[in-house]
C-alpha positions in Angstrom: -17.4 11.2 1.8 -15.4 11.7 -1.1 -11.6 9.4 -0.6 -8.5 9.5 -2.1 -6.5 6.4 -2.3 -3.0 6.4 -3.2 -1.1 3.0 -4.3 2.0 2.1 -6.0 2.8 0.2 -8.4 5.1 -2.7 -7.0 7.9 -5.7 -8.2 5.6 -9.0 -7.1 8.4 -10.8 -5.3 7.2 -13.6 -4.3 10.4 -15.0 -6.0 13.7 -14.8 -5.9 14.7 -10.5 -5.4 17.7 -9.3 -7.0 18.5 -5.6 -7.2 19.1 -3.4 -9.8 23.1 -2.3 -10.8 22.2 1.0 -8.5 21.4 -1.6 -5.2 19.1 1.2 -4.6 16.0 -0.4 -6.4 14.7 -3.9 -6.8 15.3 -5.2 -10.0 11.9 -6.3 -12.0 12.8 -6.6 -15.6 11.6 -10.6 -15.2 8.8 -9.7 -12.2 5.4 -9.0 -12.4 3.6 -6.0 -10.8 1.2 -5.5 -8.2 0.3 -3.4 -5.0 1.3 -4.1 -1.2 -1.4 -6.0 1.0 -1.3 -2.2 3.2 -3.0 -0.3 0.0 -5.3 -3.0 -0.8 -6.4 -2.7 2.6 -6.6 0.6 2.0 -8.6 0.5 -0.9 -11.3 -1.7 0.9 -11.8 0.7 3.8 -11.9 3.5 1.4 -14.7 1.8 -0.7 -16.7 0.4 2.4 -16.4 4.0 3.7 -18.0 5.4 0.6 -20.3 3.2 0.2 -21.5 3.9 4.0 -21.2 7.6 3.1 -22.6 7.7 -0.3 -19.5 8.4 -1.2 -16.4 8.1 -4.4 -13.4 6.6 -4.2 -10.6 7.6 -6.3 -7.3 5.7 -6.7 -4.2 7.5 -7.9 -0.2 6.5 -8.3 2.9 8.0 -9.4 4.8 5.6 -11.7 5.0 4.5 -15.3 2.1 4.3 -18.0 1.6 0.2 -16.9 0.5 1.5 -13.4 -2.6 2.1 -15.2 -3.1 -1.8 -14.8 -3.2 -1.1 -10.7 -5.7 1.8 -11.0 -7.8 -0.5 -13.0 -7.4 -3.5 -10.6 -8.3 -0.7 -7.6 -11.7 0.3 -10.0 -12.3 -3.5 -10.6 -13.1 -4.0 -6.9 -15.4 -1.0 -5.9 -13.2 2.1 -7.3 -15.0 4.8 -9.2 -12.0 6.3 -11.2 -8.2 6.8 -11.6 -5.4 9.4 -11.3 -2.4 8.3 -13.2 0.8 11.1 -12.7 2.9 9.7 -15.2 6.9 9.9 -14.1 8.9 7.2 -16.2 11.7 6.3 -13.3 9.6 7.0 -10.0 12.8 5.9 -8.3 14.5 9.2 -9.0 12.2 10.7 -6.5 11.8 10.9 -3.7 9.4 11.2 -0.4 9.3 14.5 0.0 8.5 14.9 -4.2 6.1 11.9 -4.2 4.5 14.0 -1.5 4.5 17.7 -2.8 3.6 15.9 -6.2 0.2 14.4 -4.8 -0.1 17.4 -2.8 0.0 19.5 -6.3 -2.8 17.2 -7.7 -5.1 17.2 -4.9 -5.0 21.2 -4.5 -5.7 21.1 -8.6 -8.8 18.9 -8.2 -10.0 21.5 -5.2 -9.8 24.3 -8.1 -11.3 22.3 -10.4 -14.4 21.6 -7.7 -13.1 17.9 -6.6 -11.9 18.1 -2.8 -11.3 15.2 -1.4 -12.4 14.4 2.4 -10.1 11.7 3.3 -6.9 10.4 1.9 -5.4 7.0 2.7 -2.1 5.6 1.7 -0.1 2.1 3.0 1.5 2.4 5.5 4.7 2.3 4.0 6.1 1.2 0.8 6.7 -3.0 0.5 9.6 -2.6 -2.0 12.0 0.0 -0.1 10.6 0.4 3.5 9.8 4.5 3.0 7.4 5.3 5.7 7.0 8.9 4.9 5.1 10.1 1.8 2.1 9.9 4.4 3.4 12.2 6.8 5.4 14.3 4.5 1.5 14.5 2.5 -0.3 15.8 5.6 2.2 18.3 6.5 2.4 19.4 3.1 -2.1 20.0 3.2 -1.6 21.1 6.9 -3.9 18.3 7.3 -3.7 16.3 10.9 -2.5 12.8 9.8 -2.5 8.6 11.4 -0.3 6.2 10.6 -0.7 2.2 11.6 -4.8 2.5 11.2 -6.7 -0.7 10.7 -10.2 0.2 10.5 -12.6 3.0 9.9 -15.8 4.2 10.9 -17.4 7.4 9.5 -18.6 10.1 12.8 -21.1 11.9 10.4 -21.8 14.8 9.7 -19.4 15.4 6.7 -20.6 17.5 4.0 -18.9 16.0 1.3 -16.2 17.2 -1.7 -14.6 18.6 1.7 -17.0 19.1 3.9 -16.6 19.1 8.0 -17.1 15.8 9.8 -15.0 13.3 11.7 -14.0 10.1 11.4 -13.3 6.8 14.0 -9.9 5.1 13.2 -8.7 1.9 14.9 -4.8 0.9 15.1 -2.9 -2.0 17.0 -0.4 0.1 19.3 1.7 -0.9 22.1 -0.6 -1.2 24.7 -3.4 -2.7 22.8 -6.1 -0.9 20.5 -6.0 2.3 20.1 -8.9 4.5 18.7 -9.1 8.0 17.6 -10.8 11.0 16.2 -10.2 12.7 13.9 -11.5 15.9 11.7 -12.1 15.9 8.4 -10.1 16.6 5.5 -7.2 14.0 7.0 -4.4 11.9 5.7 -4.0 8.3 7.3 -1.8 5.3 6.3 -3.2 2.1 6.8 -2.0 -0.8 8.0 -3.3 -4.6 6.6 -4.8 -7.1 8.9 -8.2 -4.9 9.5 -10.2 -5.8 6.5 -9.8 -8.5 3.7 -9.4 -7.0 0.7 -12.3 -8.4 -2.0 -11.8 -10.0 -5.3 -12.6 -8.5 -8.4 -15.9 -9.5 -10.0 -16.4 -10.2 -14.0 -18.7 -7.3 -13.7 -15.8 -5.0 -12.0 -13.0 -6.3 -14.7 -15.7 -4.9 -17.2 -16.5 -1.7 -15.5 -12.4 -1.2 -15.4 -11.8 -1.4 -18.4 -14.0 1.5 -19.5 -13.1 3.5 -16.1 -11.6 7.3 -16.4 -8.1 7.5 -16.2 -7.0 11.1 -15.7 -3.4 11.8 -16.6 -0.8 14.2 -15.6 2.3 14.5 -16.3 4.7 14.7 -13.4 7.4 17.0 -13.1 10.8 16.8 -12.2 12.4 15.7 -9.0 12.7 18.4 -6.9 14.7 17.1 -3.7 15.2 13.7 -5.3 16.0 10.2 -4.1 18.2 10.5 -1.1 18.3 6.8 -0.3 22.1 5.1 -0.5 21.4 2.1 -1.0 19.5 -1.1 -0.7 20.8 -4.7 1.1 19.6 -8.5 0.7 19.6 -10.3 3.7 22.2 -13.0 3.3 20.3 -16.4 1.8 19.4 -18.8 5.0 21.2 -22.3 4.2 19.5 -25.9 5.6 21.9 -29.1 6.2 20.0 -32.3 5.7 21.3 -35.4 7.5 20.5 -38.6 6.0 20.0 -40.9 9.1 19.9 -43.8 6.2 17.9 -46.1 4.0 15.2 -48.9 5.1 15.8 -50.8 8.3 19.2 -49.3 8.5 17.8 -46.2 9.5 15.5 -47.2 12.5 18.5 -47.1 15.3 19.7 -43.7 14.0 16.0 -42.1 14.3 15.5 -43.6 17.4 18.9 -41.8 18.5 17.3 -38.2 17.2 14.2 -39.0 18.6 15.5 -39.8 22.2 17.9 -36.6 21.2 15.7 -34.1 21.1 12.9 -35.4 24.1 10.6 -36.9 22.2 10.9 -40.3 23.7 12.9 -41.7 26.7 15.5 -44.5 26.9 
């Protein structure tokens, strides 16, 4: 089963998040970059799937020439190769073009003899929210499409570079599990907490560096970012109460600790 994964290339805020003078983007002139825990989830099930298969796994983004350096982190774990579609301010567009412009690509590698049998995404993007590219993808292939999918399990019978088969997915709905099946070729966005995503070996981190890259160039927005605006929650504030120093402070923690039920008077 041949698998296309698509990632994007992400602020890493595990810091402080400003936006940019727009407030319609984060602003990561002083972040560094990564991908969202859904498309490293993503990526795993993609490579255990091959692997089960006998299988590829390609990776692919939409962003600046440093989103190489996801692609090669994505081929450093189990990834055979990369699809870099080079847009210098991937914020001007928007769902519906990030779709149409993976759609473009993956109808160009079907030409060129590459179909792919399965395409994963996240589930939605961890720096705006979007929850559509995935959707807006499968009805773009007219491919039947899942969103919120934790785990995968290949149904056989797939030919391969877009052959027939089916494939088990597992979710966390309202009611509980849910499980489905699905024909092959599909889109479905994945959710984390399924898999753990592996670390990268020194082998991988070798094998990355000399991994293909194919490059295209992508064109320009069509529909466009339609998005308003972006808004930081407002900063949570603490109030410490110094009960007081030494000795002095036993009667007053007594007080709170009576307070609050932890002991009786």
């Amino acid at each position: 089963m041949d698998i296309l994964v698509c990632i994007k290339r992400i602020p890493d805020i595990s810091g402080q998040v400003t936006l940019d003078a727009s407030d319609t983007d984060i602003d990561d002139s002083s972040l560094g970059h990564t991908t969202s825990a859904h498309e490293e989830c993503a990526v795993e099930l993609a490579i255990q799937t091959a692997a089960a298969t006998d299988g590829t796994v390609t990776v692919l983004t939409v962003g600046p020439a440093e989103a190489v350096e996801q692609l090669r982190a994505a081929v450093a774990v189990g990834a055979n190769d990369g699809i870099l579609i080079e847009a210098e301010d991937p914020g001007a567009f928007g769902a519906e073009d990030i779709a149409q412009i993976i759609g473009d690509v993956i109808r160009d590698r079907a030409e060129q003899g590459q179909s792919f049998d399965l395409v994963l995404l996240g589930n939605d993007a961890a720096d705006t929210g979007d929850f559509q590219v995935g959707i807006r993808l499968a009805y773009d292939l007219e491919y039947p499409v899942l969103t919120g999918i934790q785990t995968l399990t290949s149904g056989g019978d797939s030919a391969g570079s877009g052959g027939s088969g089916t494939i088990e997915a597992r979710g966390i709905g309202p009611t509980g599990t849910e499980v489905f099946a699905l024909e092959l070729p599909a889109v479905i966005a994945v959710q984390e907490g399924g898999v753990d995503p592996r670390y990268p070996s020194i082998t991988g981190r070798m094998k990355a560096k000399k991994a293909r890259i194919a490059e295209y160039e992508a064109p320009e927005p069509g529909t466009g970012n339609p998005r308003i605006g972006l808004e930081l929650p407002p900063e949570k504030t603490s109030e410490v109460t110094i009960l007081g120093e030494g000795p002095d402070a036993a009667g007053a923690l007594v007080d709170v600790l009576e307070e609050i039920g932890v002991i009786r008077s």
